[in-house]
C-alpha positions in Angstrom: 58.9 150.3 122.5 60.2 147.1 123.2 58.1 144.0 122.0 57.8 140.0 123.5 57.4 136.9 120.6 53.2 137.2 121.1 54.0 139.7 118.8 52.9 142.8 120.8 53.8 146.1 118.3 54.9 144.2 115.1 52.3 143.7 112.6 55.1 140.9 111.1 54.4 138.8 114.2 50.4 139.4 114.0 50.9 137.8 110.3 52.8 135.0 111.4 50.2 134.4 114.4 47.1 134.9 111.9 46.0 137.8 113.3 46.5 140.6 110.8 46.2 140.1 107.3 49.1 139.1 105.4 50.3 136.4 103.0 53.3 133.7 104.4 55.5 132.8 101.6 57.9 130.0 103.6 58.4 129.5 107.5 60.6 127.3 109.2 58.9 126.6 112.8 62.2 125.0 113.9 64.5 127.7 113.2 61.3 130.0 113.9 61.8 132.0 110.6 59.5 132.7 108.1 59.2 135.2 104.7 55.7 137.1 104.0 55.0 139.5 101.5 55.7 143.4 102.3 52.5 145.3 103.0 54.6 148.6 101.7 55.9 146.5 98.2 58.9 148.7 96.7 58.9 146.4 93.8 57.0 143.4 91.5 58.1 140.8 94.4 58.9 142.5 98.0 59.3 139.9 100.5 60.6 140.3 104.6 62.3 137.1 106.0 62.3 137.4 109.9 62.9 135.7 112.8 59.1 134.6 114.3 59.8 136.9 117.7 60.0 140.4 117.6 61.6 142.9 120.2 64.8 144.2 118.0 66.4 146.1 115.4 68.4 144.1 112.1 70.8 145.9 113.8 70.2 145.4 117.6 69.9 141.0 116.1 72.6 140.9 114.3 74.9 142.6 117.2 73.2 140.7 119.7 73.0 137.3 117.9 75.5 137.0 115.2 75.0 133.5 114.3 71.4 133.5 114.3 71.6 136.2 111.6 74.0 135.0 109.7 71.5 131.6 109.6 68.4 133.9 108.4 70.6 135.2 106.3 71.6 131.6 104.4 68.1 130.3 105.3 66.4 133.6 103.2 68.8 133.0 100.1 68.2 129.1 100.1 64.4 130.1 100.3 64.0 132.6 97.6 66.4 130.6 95.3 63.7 127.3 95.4 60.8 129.5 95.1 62.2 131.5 92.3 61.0 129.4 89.6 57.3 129.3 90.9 57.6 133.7 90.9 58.1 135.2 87.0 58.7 138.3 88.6 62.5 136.6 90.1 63.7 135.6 86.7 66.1 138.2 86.7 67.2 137.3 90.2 67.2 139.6 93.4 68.1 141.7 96.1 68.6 141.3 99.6 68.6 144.7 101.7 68.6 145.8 105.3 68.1 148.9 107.4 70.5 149.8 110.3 69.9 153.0 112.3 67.2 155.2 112.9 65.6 154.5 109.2 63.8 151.1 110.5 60.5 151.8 112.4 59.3 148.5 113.7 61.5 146.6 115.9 61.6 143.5 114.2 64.3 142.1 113.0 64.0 141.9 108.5 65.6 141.4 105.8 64.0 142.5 102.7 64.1 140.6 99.2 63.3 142.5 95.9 62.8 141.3 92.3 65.3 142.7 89.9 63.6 145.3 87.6 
């Protein structure tokens, strides 16, 4: 199904908009990114960074916008690297992990950060 940026289909977007529940970590509203905690968490920290609008696959975004993925990408390091020291759970540093194919359910755009464990 193929979303628009109101945010139609992607609970993410309904976060960022203040619809759903959720909890928003950092945004950027010129870039239009932001990073809000998983509502699956697969570890002690388990944050998505995303682009605000919704509509594709990681893999479909970074195909069909290289740059702008490559600049979450930088943006989502920078982030997590200054909040680290406010989250005990980072100490040990973390991961940054993506799903390409058919694993990824809801087309939005994601990457995930995990704590180290």
């Amino acid at each position: 199904m193929s979303t628009n940026s109101s945010g139609t289909g992607s609970p993410f977007t309904a976060i960022l908009q203040g619809k759903e529940p959720g909890t928003i970590i950092a945004q950027d509203d010129d870039q239009r990114f932001a990073i809000i905690t998983s509502l699956e968490p697969e570890a002690a920290v388990h944050w998505l960074a995303l682009p605000y609008e919704a509509g594709q696959s990681t893999e479909e975004f970074q195909a069909n916008d290289q740059e702008r993925f490559l600049r979450l990408v930088d943006w989502t390091i920078s982030q997590v690297q200054s909040l680290a020291p406010e989250y005990s759970d980072l100490t040990n540093g973390f991961t940054i992990k993506m799903h390409f194919g058919a694993y990824e359910t809801i087309p939005h755009a994601k990457l995930h950060v995990l704590s180290v464990e």
